[in-house]
FILO-973434 format. One record per residue (C-alpha): x, y, z; residue number from 1. Coordinates in nm, 4 decimals. Example, Ala and Ser with C-alpha at 12.3 -4.5 7.8 and 13.67 -1.06 7.14 Angstrom:
% residues 2
         px         py         pz   num
     1.2300    -0.4500     0.7800     1
     1.3670    -0.1060     0.7140     2
//
This chain:
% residues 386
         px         py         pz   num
    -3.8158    -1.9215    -3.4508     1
    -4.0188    -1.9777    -3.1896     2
    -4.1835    -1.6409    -2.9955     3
    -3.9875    -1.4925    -2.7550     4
    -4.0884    -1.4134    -2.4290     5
    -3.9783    -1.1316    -2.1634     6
    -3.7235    -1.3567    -1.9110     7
    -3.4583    -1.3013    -2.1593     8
    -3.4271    -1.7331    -2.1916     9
    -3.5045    -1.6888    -2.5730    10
    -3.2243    -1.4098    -2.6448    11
    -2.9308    -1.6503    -2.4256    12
    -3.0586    -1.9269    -2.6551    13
    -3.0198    -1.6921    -2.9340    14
    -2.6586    -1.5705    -2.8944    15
    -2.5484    -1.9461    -2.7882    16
    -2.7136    -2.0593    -3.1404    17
    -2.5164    -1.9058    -3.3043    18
    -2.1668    -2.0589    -3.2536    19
    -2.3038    -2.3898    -3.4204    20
    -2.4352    -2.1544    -3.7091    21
    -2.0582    -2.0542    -3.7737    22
    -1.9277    -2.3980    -3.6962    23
    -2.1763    -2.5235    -3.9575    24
    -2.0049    -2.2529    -4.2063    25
    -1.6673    -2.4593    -4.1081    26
    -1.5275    -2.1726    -3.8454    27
    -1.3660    -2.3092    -3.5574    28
    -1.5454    -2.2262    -3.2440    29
    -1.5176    -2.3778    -2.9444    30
    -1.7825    -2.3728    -2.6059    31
    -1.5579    -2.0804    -2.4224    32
    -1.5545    -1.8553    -2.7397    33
    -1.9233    -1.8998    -2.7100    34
    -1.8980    -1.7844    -2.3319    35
    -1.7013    -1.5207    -2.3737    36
    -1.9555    -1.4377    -2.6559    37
    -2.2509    -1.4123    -2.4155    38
    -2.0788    -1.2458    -2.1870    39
    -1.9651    -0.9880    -2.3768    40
    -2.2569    -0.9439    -2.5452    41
    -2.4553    -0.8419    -2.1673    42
    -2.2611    -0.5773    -2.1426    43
    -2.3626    -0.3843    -2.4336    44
    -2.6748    -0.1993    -2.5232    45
    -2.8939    -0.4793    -2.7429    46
    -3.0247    -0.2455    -2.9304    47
    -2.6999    -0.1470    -3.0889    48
    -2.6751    -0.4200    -3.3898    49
    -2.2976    -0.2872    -3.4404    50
    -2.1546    -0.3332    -3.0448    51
    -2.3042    -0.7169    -3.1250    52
    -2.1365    -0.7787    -3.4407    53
    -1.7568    -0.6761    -3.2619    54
    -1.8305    -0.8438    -2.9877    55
    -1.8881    -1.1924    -3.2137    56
    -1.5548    -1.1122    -3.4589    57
    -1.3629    -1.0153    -3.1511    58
    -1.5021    -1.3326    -2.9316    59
    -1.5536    -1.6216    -3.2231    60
    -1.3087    -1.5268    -3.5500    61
    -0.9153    -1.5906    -3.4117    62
    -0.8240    -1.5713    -3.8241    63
    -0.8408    -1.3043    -4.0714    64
    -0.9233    -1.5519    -4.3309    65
    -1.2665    -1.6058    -4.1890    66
    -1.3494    -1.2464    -4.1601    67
    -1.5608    -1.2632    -4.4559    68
    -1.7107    -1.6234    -4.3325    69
    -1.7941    -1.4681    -4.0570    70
    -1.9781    -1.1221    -4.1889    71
    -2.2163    -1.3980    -4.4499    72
    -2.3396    -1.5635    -4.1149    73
    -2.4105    -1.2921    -3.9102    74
    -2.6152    -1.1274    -4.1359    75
    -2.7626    -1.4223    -4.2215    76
    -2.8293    -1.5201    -3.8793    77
    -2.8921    -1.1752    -3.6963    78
    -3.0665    -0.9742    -3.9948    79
    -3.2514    -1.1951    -4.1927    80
    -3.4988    -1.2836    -3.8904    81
    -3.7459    -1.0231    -3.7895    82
    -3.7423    -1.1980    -3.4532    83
    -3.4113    -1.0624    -3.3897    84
    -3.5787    -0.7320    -3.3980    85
    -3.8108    -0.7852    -3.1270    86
    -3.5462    -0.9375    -2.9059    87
    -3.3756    -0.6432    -2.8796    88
    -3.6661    -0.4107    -2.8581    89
    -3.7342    -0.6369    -2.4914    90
    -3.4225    -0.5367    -2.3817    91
    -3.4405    -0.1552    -2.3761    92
    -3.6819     0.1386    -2.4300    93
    -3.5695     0.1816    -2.7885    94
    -3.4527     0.5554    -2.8761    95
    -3.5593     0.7059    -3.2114    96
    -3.1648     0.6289    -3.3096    97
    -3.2511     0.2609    -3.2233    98
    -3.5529     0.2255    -3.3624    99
    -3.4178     0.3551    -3.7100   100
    -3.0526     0.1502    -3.7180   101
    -3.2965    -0.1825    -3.6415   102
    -3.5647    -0.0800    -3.9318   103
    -3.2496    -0.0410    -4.1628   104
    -3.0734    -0.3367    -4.0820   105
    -3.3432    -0.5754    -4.0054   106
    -3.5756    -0.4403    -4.2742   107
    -3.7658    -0.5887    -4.6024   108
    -3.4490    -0.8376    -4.7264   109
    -3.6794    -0.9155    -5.0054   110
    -3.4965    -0.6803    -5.2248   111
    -3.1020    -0.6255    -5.2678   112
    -2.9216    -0.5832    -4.9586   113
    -2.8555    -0.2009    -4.9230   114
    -2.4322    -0.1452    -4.9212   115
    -2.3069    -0.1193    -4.5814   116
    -2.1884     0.2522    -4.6501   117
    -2.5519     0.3516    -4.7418   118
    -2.6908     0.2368    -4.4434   119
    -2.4281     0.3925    -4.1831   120
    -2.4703     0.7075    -4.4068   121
    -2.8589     0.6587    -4.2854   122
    -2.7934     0.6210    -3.9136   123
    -2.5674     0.8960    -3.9036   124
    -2.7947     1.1129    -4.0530   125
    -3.0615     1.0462    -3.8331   126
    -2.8279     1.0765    -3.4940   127
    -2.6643     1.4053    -3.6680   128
    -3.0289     1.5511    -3.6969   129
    -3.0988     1.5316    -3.3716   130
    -2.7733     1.6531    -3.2392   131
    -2.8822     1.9947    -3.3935   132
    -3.2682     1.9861    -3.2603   133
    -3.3772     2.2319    -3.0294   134
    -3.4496     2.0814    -2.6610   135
    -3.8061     2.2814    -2.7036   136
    -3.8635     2.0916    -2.9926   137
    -3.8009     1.7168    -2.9109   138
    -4.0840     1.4883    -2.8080   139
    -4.0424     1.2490    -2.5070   140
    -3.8919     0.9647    -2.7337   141
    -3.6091     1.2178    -2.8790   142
    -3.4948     1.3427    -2.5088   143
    -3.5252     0.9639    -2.4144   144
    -3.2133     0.9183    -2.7376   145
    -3.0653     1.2361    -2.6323   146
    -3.0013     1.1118    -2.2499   147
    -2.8266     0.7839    -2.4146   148
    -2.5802     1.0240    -2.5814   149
    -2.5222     1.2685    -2.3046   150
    -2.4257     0.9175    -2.0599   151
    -2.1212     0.8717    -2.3450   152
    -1.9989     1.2496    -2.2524   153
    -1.6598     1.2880    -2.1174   154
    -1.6313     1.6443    -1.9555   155
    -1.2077     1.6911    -1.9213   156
    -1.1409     2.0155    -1.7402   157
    -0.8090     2.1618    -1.7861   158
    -0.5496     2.0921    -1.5757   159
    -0.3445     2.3108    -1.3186   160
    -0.0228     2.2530    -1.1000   161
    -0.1011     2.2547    -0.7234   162
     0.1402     2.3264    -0.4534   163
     0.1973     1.9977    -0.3469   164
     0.5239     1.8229    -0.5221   165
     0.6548     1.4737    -0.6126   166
     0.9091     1.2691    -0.6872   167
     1.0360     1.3574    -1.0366   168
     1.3108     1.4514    -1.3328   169
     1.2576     1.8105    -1.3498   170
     1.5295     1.9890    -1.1690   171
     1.3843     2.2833    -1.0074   172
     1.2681     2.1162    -0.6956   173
     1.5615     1.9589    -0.5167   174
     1.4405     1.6637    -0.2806   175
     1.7034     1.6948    -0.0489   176
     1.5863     1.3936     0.1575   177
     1.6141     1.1512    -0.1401   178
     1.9259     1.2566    -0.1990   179
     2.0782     1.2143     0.1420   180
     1.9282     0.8990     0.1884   181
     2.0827     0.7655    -0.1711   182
     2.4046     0.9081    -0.0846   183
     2.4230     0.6944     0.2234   184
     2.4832     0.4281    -0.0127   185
     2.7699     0.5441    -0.1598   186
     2.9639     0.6305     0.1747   187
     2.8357     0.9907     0.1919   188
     2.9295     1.0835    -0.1311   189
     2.6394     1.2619    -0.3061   190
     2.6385     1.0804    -0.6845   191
     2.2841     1.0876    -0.7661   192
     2.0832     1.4268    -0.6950   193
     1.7493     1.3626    -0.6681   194
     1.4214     1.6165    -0.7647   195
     1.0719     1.6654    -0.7215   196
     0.7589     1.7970    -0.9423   197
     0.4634     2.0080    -0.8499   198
     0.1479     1.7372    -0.8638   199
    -0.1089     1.8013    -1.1470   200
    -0.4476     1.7504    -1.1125   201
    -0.7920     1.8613    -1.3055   202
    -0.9478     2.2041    -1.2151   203
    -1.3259     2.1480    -1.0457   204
    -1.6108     2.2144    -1.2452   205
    -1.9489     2.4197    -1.0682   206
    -2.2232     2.3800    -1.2521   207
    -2.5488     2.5948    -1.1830   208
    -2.8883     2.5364    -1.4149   209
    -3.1926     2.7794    -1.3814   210
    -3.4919     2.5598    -1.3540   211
    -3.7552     2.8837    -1.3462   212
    -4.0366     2.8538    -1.5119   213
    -3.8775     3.0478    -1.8502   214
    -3.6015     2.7762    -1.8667   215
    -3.8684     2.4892    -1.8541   216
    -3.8192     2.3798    -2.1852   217
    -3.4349     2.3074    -2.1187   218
    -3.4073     2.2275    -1.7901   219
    -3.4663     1.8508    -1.7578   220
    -3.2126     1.8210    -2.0711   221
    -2.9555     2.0033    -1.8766   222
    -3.0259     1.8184    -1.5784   223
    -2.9757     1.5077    -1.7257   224
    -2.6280     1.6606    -1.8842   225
    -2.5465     1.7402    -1.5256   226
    -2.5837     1.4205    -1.4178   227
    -2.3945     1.2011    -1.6759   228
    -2.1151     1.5276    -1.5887   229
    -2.1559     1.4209    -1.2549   230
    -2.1284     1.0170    -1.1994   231
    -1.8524     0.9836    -1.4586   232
    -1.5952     1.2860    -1.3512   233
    -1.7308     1.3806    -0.9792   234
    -1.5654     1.1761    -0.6689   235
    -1.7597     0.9823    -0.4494   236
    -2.0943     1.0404    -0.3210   237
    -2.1620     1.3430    -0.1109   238
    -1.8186     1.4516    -0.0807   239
    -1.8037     1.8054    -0.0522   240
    -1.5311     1.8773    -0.2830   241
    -1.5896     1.6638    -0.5626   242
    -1.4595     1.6801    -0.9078   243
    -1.7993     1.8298    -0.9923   244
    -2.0763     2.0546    -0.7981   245
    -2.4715     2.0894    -0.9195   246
    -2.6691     2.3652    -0.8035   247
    -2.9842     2.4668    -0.9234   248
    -3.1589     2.8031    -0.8837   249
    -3.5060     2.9684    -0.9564   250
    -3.5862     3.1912    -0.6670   251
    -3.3728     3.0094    -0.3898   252
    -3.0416     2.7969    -0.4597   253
    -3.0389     2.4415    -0.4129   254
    -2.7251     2.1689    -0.3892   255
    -2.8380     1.8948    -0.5925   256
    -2.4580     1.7071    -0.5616   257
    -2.5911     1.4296    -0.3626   258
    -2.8689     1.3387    -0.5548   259
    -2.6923     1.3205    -0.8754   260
    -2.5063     1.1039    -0.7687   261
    -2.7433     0.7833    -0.7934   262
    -2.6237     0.5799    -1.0559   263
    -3.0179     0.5358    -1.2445   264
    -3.0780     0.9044    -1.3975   265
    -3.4792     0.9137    -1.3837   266
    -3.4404     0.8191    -0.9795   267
    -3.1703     1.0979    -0.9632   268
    -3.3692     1.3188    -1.1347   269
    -3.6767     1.2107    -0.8908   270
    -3.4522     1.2821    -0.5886   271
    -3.3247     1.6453    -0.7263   272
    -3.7119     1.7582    -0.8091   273
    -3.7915     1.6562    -0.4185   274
    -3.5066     1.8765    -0.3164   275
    -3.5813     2.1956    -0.5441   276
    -3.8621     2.3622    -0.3579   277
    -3.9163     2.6797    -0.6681   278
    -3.9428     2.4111    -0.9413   279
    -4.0754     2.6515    -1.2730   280
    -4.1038     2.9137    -1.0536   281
    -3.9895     3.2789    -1.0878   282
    -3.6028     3.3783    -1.1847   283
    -3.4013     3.5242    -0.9018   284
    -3.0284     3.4933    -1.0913   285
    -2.8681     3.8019    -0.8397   286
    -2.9478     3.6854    -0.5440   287
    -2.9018     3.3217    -0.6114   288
    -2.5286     3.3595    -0.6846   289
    -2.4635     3.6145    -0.4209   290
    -2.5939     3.3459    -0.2215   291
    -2.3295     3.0694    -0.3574   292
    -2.0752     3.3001    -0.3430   293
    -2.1359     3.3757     0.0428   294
    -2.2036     3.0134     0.1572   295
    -2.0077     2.8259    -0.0835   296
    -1.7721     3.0353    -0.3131   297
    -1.5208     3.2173     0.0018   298
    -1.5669     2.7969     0.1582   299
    -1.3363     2.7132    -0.1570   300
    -1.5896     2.5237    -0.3816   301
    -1.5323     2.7412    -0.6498   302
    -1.1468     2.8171    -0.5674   303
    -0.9730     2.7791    -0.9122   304
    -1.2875     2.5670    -1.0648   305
    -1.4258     2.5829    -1.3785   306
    -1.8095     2.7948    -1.3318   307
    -2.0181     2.6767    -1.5953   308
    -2.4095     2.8920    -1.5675   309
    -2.7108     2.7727    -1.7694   310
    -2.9627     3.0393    -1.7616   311
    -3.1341     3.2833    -2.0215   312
    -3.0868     3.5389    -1.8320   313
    -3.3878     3.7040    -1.7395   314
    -3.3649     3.8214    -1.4341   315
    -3.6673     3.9423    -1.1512   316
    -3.4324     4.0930    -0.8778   317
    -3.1877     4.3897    -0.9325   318
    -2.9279     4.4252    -1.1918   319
    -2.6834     4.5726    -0.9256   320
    -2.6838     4.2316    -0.7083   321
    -2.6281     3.9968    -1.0199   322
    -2.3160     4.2502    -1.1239   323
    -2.1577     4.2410    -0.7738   324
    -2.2119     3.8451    -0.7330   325
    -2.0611     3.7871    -1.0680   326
    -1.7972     4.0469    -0.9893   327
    -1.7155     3.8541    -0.6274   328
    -1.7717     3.4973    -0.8308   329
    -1.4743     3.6192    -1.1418   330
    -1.2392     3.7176    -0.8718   331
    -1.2919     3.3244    -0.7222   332
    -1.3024     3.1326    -0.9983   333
    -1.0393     3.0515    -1.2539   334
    -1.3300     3.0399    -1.5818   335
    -1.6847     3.1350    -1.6128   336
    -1.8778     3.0007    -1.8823   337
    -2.2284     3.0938    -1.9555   338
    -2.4853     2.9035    -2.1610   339
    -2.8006     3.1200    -2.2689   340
    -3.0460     2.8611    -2.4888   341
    -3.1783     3.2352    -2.6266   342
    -2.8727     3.2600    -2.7914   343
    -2.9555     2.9591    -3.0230   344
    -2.7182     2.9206    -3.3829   345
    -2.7279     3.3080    -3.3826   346
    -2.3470     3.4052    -3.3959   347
    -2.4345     3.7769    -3.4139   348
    -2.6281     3.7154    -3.0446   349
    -2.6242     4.0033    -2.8953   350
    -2.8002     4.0325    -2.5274   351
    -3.0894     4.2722    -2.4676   352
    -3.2374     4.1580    -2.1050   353
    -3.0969     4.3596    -1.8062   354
    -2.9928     4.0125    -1.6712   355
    -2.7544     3.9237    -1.9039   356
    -2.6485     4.2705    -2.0108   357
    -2.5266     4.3105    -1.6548   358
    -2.3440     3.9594    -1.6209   359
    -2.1875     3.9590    -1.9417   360
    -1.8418     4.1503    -1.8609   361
    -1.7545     3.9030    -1.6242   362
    -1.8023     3.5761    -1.8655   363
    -1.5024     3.4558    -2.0134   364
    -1.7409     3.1879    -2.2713   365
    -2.0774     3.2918    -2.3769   366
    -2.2430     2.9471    -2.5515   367
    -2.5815     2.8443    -2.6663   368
    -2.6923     2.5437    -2.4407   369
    -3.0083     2.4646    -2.6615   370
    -2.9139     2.1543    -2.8238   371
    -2.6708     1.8566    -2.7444   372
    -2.4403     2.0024    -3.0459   373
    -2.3892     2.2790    -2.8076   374
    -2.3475     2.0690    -2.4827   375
    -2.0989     1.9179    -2.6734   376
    -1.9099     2.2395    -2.7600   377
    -1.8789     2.3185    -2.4074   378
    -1.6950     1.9394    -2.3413   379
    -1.4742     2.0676    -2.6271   380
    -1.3811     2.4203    -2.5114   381
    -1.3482     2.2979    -2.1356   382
    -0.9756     2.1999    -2.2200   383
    -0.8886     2.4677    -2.3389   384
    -1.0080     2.6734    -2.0393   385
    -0.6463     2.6390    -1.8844   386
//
């Protein structure tokens, strides 16, 4: 195979070659399965070998029959080329997870193939290791892989009932209206009684990271949470009200909504650092949400929402200030959950800075936040928050 070059002409000539390699096997494919191939196939990441395989067998095999056809010439075509390695390294900053699922399935061939079981059994080990790896501890490459599997979170907070009704089958709302209307029909004669529902809708979430100078370590990984959080559940851009609110805090409080809101996450994260004046600065937790309650908690942003703060806890102002804030900021909010990296895989964490001794009666969940096993707790438990 000739060498393939960055303007992506090699990899289009690569996923069009290989509908003649499966016609040549005696599949029948015709020149829109190959389309819909190609097309298919930009939409996924190209360094995941698996998304590429579906996307052929969903695309190119219309018969069960040729299932195992099919599986000879992929491998064949895909795997047993080392070219097909560096075609998909062009197309994306490989993660450590990348990097290993191509060295396992585009490796030495030389010897017998490894069983398909072994090799997932591989991959999932590696992606399961560094689930449970401290933030403090990953290199640049590792938080590169974590920030892929952070944009596949799904943050669903529970639901509530609002005060606004519609049309439905319960009957404890009469709709009067509806009913008058539909017994105009009938001559005045009231047949059908109609009924109305309260709406439903998702709670908001809040969430507010400490980027001081103690939380360094964690604080671009929870950024980077906060902003998958906020393009895939929050409403559009710079509304007020959103589905989800960022703030960050070190000595002053910052909205960061806005700028998380840009769909690439390094420029978002470039716009939120230009924003946040007291970057790795000092830790003023009291005053920071006695400000948020003032300005924006009795405005309604936190009315009912979901309050989720990321912060160790170790706190420069008085005790007193953080107590009454998270006092005024429990009576607000429907849930407050607080994630304290210090905590760790400790289950007999018990607090010991003034911060956190002083804020704790007022949390409902008290989590870790250190690795993206924990992260992913908190997307678990937020349902359950009703």
């Amino acid at each position: 195979m000739s060498e393939i070059t960055k303007d992506g002409s090699e990899i289009l000539d690569l996923l069009v070659g290989f509908g003649p390699a499966l016609r040549a096997e005696g599949l029948s494919v015709g020149s829109q399965q190959v389309i819909t191939f190609c097309a298919a196939s930009a939409r996924l990441d190209p360094a995941d070998v698996t998304d590429l395989y579906w996307a052929g067998r969903a695309s190119l095999v219309t018969r069960q029959i040729d299932v195992a056809v099919y599986d000879r010439v992929f491998r064949a075509y895909f795997l047993g080329e080392k070219a097909a390695a560096h075609m998909f390294r062009l197309n994306a900053q490989l993660s450590p997870e990348a990097e290993t699922k191509i060295e396992l399935l585009c490796g030495d061939n030389s010897d017998d193939e490894r069983p398909e079981e072994e090799m997932q059994g591989l991959m999932a080990s590696t992606i399961e290791s560094l689930r449970h790896k401290r933030f403090d501890q990953c290199t640049a490459e590792e938080l590169e892989a974590l920030r892929r599997l952070m944009a596949r979170f799904r943050l669903r907070p529970p639901r509530r009932k609002t005060r606004r009704t519609k049309p439905g089958r319960s009957p404890r709302y009469p709709d009067l209206r509806r009913t008058i209307r539909r017994g105009l029909r009938t001559q005045g004669e009231m047949i059908e009684q109609c009924w109305r529902e309260r709406r439903v809708r998702r709670r908001k979430l809040v969430l507010i990271l400490d980027v001081s100078g103690s939380m360094a370590d964690y604080s671009r990984a929870l950024l980077q949470f906060s902003h998958s959080a906020a393009r895939v559940s929050s409403g559009p851009a710079g509304h007020l009200f959103g589905r989800v609110e960022v703030f960050c805090f070190g000595t002053h409080l910052t909205r960061i909504t806005e700028e998380l809101q840009k769909r690439d996450a390094d420029h978002a994260l470039a716009e939120a650092a230009k924003v946040v004046v007291d970057w790795e600065g000092g830790t003023k937790i009291g005053a920071s949400l006695d400000l948020f309650v003032r300005r924006w908690g009795r405005r309604g942003l936190c009315r009912g929402a979901i309050v989720v703060i990321c912060s160790d806890g170790l706190e420069r102002g008085h005790p007193e200030l953080l107590a009454t804030a998270m006092e005024r900021l429990a009576r607000l909010s429907h849930r407050i959950v607080w994630m304290n990296p210090l905590k760790g895989d400790d289950a007999q964490f018990r607090p010991r800075s003034v911060g956190m001794m002083a804020a704790l009666p007022f949390v409902d969940v008290l989590l870790s936040g250190h690795d993206l096993s924990s992260l992913e707790e908190l997307a678990e438990c937020l349902p359950a928050l009703a």
